[in-house]
C-alpha positions as CSV (number, residue, x, y, z in Angstrom):
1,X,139.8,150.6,174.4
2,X,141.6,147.4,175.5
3,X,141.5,144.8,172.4
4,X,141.2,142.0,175.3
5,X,138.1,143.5,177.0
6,X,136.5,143.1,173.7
7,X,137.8,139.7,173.5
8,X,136.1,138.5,176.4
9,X,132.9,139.9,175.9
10,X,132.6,138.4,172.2
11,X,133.8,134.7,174.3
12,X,131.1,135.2,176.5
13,X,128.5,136.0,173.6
14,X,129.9,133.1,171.7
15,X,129.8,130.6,175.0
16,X,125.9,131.7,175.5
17,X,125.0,130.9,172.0
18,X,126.8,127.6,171.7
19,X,125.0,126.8,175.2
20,X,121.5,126.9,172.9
21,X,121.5,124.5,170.3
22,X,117.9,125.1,169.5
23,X,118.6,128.3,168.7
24,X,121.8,127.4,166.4
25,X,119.6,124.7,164.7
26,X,116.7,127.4,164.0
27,X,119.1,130.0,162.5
28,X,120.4,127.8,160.2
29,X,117.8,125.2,159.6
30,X,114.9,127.9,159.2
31,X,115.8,129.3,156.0
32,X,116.3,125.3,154.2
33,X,113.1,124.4,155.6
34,X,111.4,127.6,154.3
35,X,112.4,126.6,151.0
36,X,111.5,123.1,150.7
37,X,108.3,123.7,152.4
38,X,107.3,126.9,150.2
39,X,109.1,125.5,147.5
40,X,106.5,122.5,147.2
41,X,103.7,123.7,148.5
42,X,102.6,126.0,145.7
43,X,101.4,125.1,142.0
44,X,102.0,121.1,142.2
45,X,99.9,118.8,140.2
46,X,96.5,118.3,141.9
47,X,96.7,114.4,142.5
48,X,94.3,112.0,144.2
49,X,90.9,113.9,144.2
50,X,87.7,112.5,145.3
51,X,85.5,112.8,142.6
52,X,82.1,111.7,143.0
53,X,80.6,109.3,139.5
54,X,76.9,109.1,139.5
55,X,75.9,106.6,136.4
56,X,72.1,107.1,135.9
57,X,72.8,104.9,132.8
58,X,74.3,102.0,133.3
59,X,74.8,101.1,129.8
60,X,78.1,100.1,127.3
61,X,78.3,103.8,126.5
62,X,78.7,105.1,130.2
63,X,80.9,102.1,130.4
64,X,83.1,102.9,128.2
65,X,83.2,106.7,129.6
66,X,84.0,105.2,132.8
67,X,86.9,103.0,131.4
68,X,88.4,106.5,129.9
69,X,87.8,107.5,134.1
70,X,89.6,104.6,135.3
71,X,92.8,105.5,133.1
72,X,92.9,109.0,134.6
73,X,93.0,107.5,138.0
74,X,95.9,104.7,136.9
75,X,97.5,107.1,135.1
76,X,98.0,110.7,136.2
77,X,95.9,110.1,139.5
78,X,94.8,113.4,139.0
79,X,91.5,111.9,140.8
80,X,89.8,109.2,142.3
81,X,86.1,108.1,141.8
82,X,83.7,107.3,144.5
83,X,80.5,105.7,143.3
84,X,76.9,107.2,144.2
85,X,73.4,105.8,143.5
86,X,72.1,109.1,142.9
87,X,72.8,112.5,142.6
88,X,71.4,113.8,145.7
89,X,73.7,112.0,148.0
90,X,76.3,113.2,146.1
91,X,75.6,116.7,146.6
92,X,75.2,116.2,149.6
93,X,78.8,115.3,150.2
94,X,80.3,117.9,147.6
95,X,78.6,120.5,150.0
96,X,80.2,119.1,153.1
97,X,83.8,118.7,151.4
98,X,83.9,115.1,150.9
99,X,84.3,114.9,147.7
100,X,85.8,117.8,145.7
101,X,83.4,117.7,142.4
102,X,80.5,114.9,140.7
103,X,80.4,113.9,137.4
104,X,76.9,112.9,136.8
105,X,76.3,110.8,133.2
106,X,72.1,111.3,133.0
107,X,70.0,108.1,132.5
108,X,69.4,109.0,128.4
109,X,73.4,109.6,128.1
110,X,73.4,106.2,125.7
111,X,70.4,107.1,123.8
112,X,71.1,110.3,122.7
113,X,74.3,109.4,122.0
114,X,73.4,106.9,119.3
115,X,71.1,109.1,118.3
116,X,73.7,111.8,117.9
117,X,71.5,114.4,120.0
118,X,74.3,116.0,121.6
119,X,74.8,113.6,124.7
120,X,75.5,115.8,127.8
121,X,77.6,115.1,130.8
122,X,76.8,117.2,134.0
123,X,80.0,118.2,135.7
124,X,79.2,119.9,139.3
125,X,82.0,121.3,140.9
126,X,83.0,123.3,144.1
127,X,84.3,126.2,143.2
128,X,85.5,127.5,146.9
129,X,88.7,125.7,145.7
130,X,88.9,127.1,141.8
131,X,92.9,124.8,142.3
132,X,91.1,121.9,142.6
133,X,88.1,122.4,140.5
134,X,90.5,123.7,137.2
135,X,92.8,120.4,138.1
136,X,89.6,118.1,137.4
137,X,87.8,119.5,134.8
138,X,91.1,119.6,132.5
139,X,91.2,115.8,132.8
140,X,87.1,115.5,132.2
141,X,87.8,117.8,128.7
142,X,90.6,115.4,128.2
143,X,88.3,112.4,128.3
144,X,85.9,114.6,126.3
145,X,88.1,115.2,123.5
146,X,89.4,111.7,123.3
147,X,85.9,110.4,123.4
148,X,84.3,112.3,120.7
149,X,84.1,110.6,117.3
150,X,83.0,111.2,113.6
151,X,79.5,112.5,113.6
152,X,77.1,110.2,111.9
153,X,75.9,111.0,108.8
154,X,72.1,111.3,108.0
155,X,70.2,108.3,107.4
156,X,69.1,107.0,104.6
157,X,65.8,105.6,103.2
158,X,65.6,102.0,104.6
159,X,68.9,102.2,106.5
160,X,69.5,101.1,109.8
161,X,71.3,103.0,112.7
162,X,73.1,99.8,113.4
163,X,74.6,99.6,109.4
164,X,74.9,103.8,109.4
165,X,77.3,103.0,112.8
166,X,79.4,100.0,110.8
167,X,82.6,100.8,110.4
168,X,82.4,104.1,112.8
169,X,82.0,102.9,115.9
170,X,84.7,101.7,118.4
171,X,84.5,100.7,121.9
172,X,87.4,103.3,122.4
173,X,85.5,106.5,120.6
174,X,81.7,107.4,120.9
175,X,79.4,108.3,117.9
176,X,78.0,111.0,118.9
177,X,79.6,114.5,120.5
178,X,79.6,114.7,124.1
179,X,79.3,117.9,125.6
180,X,79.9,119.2,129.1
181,X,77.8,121.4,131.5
182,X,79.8,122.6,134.4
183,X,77.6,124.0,136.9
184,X,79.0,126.1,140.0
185,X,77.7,125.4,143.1
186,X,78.3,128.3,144.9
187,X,78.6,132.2,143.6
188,X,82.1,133.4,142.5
189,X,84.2,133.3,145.2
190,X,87.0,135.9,145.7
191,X,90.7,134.9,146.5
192,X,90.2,137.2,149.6
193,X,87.2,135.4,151.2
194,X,89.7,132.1,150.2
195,X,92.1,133.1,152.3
196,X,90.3,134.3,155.1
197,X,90.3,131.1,157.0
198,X,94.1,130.9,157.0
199,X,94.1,134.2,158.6
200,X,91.8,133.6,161.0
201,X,93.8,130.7,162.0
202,X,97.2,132.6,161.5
203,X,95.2,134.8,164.5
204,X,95.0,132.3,167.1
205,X,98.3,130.5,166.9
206,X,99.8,133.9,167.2
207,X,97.9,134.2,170.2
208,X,99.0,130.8,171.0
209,X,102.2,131.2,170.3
210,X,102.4,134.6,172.2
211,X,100.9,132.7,175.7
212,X,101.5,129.3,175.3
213,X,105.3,130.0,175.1
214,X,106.7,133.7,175.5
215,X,104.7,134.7,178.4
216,X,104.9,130.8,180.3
217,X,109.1,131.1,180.1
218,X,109.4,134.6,180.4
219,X,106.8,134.3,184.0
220,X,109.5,131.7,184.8
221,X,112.5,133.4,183.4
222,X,111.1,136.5,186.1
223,X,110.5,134.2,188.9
224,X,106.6,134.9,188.4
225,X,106.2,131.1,188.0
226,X,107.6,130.4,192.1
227,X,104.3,131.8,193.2
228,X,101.6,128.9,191.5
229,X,104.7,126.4,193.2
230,X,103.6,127.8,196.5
231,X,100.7,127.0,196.3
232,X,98.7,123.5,196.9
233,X,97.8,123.2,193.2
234,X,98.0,119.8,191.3
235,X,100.3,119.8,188.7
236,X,96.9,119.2,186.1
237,X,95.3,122.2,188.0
238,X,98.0,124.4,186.6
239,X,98.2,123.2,183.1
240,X,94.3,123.2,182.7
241,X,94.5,127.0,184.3
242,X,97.4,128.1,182.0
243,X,95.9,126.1,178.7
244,X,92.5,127.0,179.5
245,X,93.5,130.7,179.8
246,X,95.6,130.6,176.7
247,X,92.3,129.0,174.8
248,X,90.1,131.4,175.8
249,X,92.7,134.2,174.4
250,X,92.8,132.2,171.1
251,X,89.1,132.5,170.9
252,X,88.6,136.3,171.4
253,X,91.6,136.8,168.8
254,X,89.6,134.5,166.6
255,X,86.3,135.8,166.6
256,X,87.5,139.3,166.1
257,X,89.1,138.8,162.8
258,X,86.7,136.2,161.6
259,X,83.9,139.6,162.2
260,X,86.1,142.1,161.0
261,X,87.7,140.1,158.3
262,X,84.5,138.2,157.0
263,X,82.8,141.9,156.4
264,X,85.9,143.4,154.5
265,X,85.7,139.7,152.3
266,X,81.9,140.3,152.1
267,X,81.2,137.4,153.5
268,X,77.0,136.6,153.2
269,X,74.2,136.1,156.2
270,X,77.6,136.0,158.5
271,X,75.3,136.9,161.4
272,X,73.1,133.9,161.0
273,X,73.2,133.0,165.0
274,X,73.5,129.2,164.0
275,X,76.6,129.7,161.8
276,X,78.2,131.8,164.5
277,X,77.3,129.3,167.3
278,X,79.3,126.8,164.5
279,X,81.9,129.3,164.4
280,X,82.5,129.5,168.0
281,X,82.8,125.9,168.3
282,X,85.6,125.9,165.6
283,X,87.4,128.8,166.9
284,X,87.2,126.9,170.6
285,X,88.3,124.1,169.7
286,X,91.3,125.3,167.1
287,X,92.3,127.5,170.2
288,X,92.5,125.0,172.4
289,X,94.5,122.5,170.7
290,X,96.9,125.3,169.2
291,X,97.9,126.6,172.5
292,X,98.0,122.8,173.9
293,X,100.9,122.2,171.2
294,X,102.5,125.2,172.1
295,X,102.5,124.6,175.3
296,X,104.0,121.1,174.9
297,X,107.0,122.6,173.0
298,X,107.3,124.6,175.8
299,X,106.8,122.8,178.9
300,X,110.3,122.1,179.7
301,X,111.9,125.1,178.0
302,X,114.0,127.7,180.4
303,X,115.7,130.0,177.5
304,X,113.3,133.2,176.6
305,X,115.2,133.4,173.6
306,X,113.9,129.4,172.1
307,X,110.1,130.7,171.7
308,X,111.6,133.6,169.5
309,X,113.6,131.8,167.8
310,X,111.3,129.0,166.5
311,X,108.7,131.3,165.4
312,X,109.4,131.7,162.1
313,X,109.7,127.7,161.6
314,X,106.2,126.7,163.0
315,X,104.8,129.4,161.1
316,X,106.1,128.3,157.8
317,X,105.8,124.4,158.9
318,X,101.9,124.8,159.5
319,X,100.6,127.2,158.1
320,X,101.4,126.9,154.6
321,X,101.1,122.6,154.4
322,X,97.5,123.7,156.1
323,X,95.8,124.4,152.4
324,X,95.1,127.8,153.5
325,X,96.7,129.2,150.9
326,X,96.9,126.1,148.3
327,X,95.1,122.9,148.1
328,X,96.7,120.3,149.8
329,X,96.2,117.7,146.9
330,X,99.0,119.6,144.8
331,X,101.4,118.5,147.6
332,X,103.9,116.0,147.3
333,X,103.3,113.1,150.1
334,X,105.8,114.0,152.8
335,X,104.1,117.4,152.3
336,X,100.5,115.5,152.7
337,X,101.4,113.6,155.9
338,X,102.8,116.7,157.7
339,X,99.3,118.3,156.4
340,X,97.5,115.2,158.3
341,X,99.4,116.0,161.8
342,X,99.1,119.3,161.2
343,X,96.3,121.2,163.2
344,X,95.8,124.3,161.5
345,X,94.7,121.6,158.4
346,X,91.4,120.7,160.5
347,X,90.6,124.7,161.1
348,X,91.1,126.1,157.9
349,X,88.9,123.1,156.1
350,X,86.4,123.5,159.0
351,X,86.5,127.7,158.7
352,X,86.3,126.8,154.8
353,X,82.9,125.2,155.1
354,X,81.5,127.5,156.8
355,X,82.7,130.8,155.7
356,X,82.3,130.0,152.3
357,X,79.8,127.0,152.0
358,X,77.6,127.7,155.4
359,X,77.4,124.1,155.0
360,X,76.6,123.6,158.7
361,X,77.7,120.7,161.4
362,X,78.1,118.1,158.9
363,X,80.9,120.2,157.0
364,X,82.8,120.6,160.7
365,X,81.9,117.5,162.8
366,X,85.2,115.4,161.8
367,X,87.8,118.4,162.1
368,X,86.0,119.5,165.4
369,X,86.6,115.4,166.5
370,X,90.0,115.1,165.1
371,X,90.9,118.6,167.2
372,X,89.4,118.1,170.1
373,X,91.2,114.7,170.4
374,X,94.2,116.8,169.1
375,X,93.7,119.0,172.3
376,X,93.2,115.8,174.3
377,X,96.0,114.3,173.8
378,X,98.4,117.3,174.3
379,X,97.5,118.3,177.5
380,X,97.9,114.8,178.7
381,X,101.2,115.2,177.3
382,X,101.6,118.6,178.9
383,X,100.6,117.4,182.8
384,X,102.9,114.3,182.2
385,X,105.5,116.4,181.1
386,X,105.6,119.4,183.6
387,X,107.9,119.9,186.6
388,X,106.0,120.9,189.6
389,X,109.3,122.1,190.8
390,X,111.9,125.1,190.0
């Protein structure tokens, strides 16, 4: 063994890896960014909610309730209100996922509370996201507790309710003892069927990941790629082919698990033919812009080795600021804006609704929009991008 023959081959080793910057940057950068992304993207503070108020009453009692509402979202921002005229548009929009629960105050909520005849508050909540749903209630028993005053004492012959109240009453406490019904929308929901989405979506940007970028540089690394050069195709004509293909891939992948996984979750009437023509859409689209974005990364890329190497980064980059795993309203805001560039967001809240709320096209129209002009916009990039030469 000559100590200078090893020598040179650990030179050349070390000249290759200095010639890849990417993969320098991953090695070191991966395990940082796995930590600050993990490291806030579990068990923050639920903040800026949409909670939808329905006030059936309309009176200084639901007023002052509504002042207590108003601190909450000044204060700890754990939500914020969206007025409804009535109850049924607001369930309307809890079961589609634009708002995450409705606090309803009923239109005798002032008279029984002068009356002392245990004034109720109806508290509807969606319980596919128990995070969320825990987060919000906490502050409504808050409000509760704060809200609650003396109970009135009997009256007496010839007394008033006004001069029983004198002294008692305070436009910051209410006479009588609210109480709360929480009503569940939706059966008990298991942490499995939860995270089924996730996986699903896990599926198809492995598949993405796997054709968008290992097998496009390895074809090229091979020499595979000369032969679509040869030929008269446009440079879009190879793109659409190689996404397209890619898609399609992505869709099978997703499909599969979403069967298989949605009958070990136990997931109910998941052959209705109208939720799975839903489901296909989803999966179509979330494939397509999924292997459009990895494609992009990789359009320009010649080293077999950057794919590899970055794997680990985009998974813990998307997946986990998706809400797959945690709601995204416990993030901190840098964590919420990559969540609103982030694709797999759109998927998993789309798979949500209809996994576990079968809530139909009006629970998936906007994140089917947003990833379809997602997908748009990435292959543009893509045909702009790509060399039509070696």
């Amino acid at each position: 063994m000559k100590l200078y023959r090893v020598e040179a081959i650990i030179e050349r080793d070390m000249r290759k890896f200095f010639r890849s910057p990417a993969l320098m940057m991953t090695s070191m950068v991966f395990p940082l960014m796995q930590l600050i992304v993990l490291g806030y993207a579990f068990g923050g503070k639920i903040k800026n909610v949409r909670l939808a108020l329905v006030d059936e009453d309309r009176s200084a009692e639901s007023r002052v309730l509504r002042g207590r509402l108003n601190a909450i979202v000044q204060g700890p921002q754990t939500f914020r209100t969206s007025e409804y005229r009535n109850l049924p548009d607001a369930m309307t929009d809890l079961r589609a996922g634009f708002v995450k629960a409705v606090l309803d105050i009923p239109p005798d909520f002032s008279e029984r509370v002068l009356r002392n005849e245990k004034p109720r508050l109806a508290f509807i909540e969606d319980n596919t996201d128990n995070f969320t749903a825990s987060g919000i209630l906490e502050r409504i028993q808050e409000i509760q507790t704060s809200l609650n005053g003396p109970v009135l004492p009997p009256l007496q012959s010839g007394e008033s309710l006004a001069a029983s109240m004198s002294g008692m009453f305070s436009p910051e406490r209410l006479p009588g003892k609210i109480e709360i019904q929480t009503v569940e929308v939706y059966p008990y929901i298991e942490y499995i069927k939860y995270l089924l989405a996730g996986s699903i979506s896990i599926s198809i940007f492995v598949v993405a990941m796997i054709g968008g970028g290992i097998v496009f540089i390895d074809d090229k690394a091979r020499g595979l790629h000369e032969g679509y050069l040869a030929t008269p195709l446009s440079k879009a004509d190879l793109v659409l082919g190689l996404v397209s293909s890619g898609a399609i891939k992505g869709l099978m992948a997703g499909f599969t698990i979403t069967i298989i996984g949605g009958l070990i979750a136990g997931i109910e009437r998941l052959w209705d033919p109208v939720r799975l023509v839903y489901l296909v859409i989803v999966l179509g689209v979330t494939a397509l812009a999924m292997i459009s974005f990895m494609f992009l990364l990789m359009v320009r890329v010649s080293d077999p080795l950057v794919p590899r190497a970055i794997f680990g980064v985009l998974n813990t980059l998307l997946y986990f600021p998706s809400g797959a795993i945690y709601p995204t309203e416990g993030f901190p805001v840098w964590l919420r804006w990559i969540s609103v560039i982030d694709p797999f967001t759109y998927a998993v809240h789309a798979l949500k609704n209809l996994l576990l709320k079968n809530t139909g096209f009006e629970g998936i129209y906007r994140d089917v929009g947003i990833l379809s002009a997602f997908a748009i916009v990435l292959i543009s990039g893509c045909i702009a991008l790509f060399k039509r030469q070696i």
